[in-house]
N, CA, C and O atoms as a MOPAC input file, in Angstrom:
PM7 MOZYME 1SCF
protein

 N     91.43100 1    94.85000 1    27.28200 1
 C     91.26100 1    93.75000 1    28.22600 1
 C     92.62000 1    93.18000 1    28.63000 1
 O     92.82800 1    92.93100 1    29.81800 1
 N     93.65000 1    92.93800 1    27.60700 1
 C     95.17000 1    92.19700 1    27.27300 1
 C     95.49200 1    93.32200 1    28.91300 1
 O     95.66600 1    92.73200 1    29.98000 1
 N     95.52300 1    94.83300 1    28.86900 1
 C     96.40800 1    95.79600 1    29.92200 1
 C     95.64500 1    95.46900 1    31.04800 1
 O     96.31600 1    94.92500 1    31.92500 1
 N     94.39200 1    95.63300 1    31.32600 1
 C     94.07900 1    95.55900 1    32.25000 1
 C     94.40500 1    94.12700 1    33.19700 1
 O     94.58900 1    94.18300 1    34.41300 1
 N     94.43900 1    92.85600 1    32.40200 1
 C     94.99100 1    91.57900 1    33.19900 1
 C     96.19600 1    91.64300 1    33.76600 1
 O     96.56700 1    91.13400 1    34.82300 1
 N     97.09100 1    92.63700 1    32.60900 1
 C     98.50000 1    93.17400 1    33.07700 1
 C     98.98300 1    93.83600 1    34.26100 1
 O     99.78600 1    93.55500 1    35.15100 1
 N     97.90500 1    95.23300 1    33.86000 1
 C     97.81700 1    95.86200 1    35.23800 1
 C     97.60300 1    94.86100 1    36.73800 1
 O     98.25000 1    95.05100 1    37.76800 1
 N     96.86700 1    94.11300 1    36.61200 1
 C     96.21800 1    93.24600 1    38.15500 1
 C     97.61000 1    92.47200 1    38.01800 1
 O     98.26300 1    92.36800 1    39.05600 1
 N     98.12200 1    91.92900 1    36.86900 1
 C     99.04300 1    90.68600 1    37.31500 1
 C     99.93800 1    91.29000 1    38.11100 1
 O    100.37300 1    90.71800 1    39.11100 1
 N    100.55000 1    93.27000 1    37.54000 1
 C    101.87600 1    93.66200 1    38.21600 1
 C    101.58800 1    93.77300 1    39.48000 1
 O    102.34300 1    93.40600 1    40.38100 1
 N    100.39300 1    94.32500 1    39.65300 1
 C    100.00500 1    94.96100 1    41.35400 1
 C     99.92200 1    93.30400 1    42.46500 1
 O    100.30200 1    92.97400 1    43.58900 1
 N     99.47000 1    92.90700 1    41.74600 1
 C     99.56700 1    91.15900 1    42.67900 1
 C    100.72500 1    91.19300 1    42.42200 1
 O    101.15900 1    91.60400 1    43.49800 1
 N    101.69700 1    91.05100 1    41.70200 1
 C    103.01100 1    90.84200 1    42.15300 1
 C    103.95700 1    91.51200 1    43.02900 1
 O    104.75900 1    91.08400 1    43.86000 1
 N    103.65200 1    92.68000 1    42.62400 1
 C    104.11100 1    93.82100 1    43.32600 1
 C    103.80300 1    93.61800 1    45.02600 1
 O    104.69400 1    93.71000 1    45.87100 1
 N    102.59800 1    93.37200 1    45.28700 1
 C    101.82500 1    92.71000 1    46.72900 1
 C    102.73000 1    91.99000 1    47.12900 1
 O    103.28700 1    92.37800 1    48.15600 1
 N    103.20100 1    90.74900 1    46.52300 1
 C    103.87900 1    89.31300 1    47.14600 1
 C    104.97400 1    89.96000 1    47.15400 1
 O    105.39300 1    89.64900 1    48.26900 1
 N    105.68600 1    90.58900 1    46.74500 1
 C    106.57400 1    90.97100 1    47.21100 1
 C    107.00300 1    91.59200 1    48.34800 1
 O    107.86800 1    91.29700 1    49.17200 1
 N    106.01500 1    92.78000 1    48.21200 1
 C    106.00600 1    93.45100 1    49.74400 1
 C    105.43800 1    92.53900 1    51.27000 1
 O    105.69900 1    92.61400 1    52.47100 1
 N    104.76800 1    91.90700 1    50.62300 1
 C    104.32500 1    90.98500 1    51.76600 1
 C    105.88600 1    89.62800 1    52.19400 1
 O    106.12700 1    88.99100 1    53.21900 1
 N    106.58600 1    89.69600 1    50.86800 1
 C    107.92900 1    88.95300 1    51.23600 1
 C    108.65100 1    89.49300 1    52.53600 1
 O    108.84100 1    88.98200 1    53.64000 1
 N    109.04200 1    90.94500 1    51.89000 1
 C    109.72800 1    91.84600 1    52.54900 1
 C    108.93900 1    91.94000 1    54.09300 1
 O    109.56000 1    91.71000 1    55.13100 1
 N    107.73100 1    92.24800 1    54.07900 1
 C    107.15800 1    92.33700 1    55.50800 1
 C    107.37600 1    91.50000 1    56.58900 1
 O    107.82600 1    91.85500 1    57.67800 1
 N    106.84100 1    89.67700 1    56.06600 1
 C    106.76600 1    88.85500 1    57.25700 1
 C    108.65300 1    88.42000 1    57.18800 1
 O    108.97400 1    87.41400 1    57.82000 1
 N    109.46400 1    88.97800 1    56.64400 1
 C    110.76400 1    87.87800 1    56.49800 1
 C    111.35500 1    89.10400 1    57.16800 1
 O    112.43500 1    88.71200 1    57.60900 1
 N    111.16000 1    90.77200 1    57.56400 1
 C    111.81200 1    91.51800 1    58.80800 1
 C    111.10600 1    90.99200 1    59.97800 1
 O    111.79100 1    90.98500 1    61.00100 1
 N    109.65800 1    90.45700 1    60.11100 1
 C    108.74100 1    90.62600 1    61.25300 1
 C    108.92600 1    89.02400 1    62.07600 1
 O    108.16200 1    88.86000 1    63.02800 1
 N    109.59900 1    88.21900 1    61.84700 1
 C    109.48900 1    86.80500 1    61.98600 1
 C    109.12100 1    86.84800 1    63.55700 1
 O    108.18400 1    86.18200 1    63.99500 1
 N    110.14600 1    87.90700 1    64.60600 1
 C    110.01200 1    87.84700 1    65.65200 1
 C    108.77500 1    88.63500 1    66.60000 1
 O    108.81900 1    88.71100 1    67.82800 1
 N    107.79900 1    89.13100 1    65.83300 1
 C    106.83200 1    89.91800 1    66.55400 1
 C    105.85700 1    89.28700 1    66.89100 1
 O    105.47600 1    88.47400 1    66.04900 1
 N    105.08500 1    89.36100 1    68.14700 1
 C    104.53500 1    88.66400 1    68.55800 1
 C    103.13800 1    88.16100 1    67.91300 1
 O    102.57100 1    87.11800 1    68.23800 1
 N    102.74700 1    88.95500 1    67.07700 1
 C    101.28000 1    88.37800 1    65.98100 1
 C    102.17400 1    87.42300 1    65.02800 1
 O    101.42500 1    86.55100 1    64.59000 1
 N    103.48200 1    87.25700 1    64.54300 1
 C    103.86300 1    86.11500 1    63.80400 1
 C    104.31800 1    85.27300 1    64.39900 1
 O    104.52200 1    84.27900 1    63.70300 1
 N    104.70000 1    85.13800 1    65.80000 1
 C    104.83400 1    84.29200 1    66.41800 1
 C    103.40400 1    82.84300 1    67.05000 1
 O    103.49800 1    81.68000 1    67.44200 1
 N    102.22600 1    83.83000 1    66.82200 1
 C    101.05400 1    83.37000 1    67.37700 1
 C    100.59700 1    82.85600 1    65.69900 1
 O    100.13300 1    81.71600 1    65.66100 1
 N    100.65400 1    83.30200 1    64.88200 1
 C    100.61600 1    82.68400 1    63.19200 1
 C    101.57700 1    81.33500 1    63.23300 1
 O    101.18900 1    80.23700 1    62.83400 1
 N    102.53200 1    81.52200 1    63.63000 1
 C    103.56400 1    80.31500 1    63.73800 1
 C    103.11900 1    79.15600 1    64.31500 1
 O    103.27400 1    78.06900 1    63.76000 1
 N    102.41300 1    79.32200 1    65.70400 1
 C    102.33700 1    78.85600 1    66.73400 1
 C    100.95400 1    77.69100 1    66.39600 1
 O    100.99200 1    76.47000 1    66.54500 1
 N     99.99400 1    78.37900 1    65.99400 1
 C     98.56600 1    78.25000 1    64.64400 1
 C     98.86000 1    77.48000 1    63.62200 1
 O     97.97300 1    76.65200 1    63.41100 1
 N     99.89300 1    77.41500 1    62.79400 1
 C    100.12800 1    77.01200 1    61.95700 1
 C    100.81800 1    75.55900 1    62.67100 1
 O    100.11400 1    74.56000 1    62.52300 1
 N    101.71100 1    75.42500 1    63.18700 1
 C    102.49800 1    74.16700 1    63.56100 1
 C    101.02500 1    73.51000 1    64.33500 1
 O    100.83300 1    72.30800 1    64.15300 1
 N    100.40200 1    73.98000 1    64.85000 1
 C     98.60000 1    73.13700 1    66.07000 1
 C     97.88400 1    72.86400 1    64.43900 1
 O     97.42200 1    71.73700 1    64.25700 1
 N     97.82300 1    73.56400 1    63.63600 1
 C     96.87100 1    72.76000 1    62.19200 1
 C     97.53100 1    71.76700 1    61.17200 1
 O     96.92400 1    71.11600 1    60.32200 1
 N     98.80300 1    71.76600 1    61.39400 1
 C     99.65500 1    70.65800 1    60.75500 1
 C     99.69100 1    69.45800 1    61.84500 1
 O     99.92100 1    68.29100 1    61.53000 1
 N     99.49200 1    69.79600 1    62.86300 1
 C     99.94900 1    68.49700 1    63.86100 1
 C     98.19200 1    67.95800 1    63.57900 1
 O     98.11900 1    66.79400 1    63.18500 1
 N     97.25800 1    68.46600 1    63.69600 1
 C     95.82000 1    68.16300 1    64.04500 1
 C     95.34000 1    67.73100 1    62.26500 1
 O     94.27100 1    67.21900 1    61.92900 1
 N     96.56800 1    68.15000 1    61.28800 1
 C     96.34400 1    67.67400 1    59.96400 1
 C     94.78800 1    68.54300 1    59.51300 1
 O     93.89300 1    68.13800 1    58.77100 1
 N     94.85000 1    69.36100 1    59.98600 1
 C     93.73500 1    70.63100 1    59.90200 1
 C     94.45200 1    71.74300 1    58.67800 1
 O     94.12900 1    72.92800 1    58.75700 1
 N     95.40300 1    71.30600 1    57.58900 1
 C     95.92400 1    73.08200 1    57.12200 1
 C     95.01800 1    73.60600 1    56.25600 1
 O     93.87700 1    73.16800 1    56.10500 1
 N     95.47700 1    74.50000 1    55.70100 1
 C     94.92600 1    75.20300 1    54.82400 1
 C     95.90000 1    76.22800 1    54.47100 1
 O     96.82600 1    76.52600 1    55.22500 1
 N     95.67000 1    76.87000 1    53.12700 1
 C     96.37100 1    77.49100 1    52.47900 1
 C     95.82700 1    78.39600 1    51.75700 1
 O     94.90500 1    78.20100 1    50.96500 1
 N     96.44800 1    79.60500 1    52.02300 1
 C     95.83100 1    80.66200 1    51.56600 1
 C     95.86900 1    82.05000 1    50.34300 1
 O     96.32300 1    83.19300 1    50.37600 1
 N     95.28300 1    81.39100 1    49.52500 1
 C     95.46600 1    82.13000 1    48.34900 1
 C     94.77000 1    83.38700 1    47.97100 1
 O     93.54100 1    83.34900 1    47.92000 1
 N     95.58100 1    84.83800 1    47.61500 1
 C     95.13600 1    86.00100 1    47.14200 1
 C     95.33800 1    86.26700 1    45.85700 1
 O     96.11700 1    85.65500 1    45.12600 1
 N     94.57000 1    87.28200 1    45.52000 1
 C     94.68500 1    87.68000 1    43.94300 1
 C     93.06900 1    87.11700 1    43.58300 1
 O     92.10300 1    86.54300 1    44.08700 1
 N     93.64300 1    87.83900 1    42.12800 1
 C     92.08400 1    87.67700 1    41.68200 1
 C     92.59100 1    86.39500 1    40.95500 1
 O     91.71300 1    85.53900 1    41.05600 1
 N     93.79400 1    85.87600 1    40.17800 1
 C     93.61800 1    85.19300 1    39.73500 1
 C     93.70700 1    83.61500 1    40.41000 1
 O     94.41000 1    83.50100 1    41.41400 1
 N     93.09000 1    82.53900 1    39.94200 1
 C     92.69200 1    81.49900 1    40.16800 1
 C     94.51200 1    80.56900 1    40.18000 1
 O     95.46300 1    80.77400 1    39.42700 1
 N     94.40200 1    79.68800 1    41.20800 1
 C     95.26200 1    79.23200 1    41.36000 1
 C     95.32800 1    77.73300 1    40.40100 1
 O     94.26600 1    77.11300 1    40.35400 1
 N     96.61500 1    77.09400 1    39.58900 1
 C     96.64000 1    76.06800 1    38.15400 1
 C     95.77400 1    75.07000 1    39.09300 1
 O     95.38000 1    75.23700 1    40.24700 1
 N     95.57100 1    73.70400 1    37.98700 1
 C     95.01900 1    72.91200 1    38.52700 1
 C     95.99300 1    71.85100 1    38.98500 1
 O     95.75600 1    70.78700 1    39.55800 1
 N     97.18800 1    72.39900 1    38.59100 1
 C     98.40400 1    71.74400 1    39.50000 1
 C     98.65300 1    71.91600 1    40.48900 1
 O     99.15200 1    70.90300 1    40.97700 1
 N     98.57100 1    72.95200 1    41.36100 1
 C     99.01800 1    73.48800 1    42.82500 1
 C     97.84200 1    72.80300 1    43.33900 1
 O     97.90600 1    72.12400 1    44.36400 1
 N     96.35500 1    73.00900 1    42.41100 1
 C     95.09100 1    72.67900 1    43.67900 1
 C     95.38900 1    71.09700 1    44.06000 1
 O     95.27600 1    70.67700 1    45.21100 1
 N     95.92200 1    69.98900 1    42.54300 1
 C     95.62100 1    69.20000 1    43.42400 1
 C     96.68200 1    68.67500 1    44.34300 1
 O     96.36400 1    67.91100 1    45.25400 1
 N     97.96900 1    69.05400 1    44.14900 1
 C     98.76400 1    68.72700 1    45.41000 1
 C     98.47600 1    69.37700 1    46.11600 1
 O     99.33100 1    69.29600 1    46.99800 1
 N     97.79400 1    70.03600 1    46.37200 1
 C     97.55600 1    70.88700 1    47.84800 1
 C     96.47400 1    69.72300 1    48.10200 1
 O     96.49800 1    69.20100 1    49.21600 1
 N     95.79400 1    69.39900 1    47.42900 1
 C     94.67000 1    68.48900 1    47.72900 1
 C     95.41400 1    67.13700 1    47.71700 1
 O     94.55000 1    66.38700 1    47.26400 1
 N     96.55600 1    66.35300 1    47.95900 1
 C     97.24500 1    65.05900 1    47.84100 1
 C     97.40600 1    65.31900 1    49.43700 1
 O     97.07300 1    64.49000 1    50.28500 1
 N     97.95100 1    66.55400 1    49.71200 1
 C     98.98200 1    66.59400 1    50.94700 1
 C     97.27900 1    67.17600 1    51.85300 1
 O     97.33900 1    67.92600 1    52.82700 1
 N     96.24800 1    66.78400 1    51.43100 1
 C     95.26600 1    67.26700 1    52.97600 1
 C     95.29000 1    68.37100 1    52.95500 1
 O     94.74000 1    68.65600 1    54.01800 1
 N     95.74300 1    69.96100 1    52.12200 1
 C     95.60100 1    71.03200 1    52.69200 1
 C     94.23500 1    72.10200 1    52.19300 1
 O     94.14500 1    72.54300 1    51.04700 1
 N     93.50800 1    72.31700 1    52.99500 1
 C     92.51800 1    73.21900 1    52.31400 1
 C     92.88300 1    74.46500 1    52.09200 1
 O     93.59400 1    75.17000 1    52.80900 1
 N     92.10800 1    74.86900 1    50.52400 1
 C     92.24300 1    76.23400 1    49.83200 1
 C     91.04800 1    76.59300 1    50.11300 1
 O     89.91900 1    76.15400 1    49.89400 1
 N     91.87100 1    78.19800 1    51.07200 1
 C     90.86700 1    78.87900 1    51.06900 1
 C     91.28700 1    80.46000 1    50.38800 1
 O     92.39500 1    80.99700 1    50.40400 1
 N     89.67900 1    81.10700 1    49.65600 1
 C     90.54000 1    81.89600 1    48.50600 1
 C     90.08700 1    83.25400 1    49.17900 1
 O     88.94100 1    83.41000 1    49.60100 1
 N     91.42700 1    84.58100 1    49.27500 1
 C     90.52600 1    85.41400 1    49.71400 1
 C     90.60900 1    86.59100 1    49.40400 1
 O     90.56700 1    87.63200 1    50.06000 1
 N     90.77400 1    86.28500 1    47.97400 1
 C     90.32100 1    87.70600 1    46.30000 1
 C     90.71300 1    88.94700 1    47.28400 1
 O     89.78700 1    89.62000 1    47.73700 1
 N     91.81500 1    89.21100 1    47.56500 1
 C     92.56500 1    90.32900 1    47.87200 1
 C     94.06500 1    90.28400 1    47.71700 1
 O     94.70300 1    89.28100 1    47.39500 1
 N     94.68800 1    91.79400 1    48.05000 1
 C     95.86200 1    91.70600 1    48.40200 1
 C     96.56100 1    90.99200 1    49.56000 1
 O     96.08100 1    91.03000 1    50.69300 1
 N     97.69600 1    90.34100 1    49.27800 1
 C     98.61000 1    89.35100 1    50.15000 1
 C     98.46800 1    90.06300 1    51.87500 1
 O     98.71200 1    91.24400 1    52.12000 1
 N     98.05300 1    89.10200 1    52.85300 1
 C     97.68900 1    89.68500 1    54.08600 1
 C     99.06500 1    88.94000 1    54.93400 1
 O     99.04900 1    87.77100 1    55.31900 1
 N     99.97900 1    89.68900 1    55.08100 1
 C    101.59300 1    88.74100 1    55.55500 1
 C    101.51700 1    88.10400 1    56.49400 1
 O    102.50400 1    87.37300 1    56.58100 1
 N    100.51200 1    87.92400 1    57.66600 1
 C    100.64000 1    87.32300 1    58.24600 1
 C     99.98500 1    85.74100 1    57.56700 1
 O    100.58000 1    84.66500 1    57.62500 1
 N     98.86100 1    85.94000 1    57.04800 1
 C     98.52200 1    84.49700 1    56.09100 1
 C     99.86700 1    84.13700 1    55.37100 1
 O    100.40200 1    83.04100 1    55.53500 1
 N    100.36000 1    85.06800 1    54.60300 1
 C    101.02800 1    84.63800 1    53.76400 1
 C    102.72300 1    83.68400 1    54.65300 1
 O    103.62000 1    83.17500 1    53.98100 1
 N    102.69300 1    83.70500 1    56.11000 1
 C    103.67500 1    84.00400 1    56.56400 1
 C    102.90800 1    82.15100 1    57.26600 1
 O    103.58000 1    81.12100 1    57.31100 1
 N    101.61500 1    82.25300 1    57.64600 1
 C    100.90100 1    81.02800 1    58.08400 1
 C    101.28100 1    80.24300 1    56.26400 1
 O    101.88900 1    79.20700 1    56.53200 1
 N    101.20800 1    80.30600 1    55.34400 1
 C    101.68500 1    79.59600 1    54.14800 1
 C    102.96300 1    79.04500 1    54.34800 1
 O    102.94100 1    77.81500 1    54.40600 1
 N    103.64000 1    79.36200 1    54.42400 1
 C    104.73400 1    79.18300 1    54.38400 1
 C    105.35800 1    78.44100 1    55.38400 1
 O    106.08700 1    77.51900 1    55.01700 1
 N    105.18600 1    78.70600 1    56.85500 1
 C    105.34500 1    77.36600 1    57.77600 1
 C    104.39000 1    76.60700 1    57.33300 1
 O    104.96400 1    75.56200 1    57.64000 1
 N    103.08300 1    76.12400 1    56.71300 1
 C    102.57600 1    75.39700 1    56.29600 1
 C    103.13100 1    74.40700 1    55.36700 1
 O    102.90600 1    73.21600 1    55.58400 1
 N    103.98300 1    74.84800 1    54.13800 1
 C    104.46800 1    74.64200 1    53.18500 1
 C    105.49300 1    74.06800 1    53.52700 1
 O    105.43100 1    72.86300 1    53.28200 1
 N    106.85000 1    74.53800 1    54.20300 1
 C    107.46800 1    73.95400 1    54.96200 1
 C    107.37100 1    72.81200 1    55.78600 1
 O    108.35600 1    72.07900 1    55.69500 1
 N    106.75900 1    72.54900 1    56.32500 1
 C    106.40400 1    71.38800 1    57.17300 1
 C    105.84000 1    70.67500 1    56.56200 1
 O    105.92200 1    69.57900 1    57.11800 1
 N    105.03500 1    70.58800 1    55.32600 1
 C    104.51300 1    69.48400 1    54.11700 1
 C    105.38400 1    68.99200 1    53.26800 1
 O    105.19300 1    67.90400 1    52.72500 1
 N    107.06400 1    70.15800 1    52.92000 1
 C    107.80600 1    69.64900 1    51.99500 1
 C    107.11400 1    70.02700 1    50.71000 1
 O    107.76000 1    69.84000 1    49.67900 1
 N    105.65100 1    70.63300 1    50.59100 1
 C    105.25100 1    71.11600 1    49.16300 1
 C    105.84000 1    72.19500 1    48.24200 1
 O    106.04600 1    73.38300 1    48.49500 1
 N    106.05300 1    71.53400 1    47.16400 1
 C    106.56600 1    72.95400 1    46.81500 1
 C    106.05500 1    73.61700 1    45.57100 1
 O    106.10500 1    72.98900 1    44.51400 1
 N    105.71000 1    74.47600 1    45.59600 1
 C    104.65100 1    75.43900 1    44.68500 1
 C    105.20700 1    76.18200 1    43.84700 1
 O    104.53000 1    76.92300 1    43.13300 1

């Protein structure tokens, strides 16, 4: 049971990483520009949300400052999707949260 949590923890990590590498060459393409664009209209309208992958469950520290600063968790038990992960992050940014 101990390897197998192991196994999921490396491959989720392994994910965020590549999903680092993805949206931080792609900043200028036009689907992250329209993520950008989405993201700054749900911070102004105080609409965010934040989007968490993996199987594992996010502390009950992140939920509730995410829950101080207004942002909804939404969970979506997969590998890191860069453009969400890329909508996180101008999210995050513009709240000053830091995770």
């Amino acid at each position: 049971m101990r390897n197998k949590i192991l196994i999921i923890t490396v491959c989720f990590l392994c994910s965020l990483v590549f999903a680092q590498k993805q949206f931080g060459n792609q900043k200028d393409d036009s689907q992250f520009s329209r993520i950008r664009k989405a993201a700054v209209q749900d911070y102004d309208k105080k609409k965010m949300k934040y989007y968490h992958f993996g199987l594992l469950p996010l502390s009950e520290k992140t939920k509730r400052l995410l829950a101080k600063n207004n942002i909804k968790i939404i969970n979506k038990n997969c590998i890191v999707i860069p453009e969400l992960a890329y909508y996180n992050k101008i999210i995050l940014e513009k709240t000053h949260v830091k995770i």
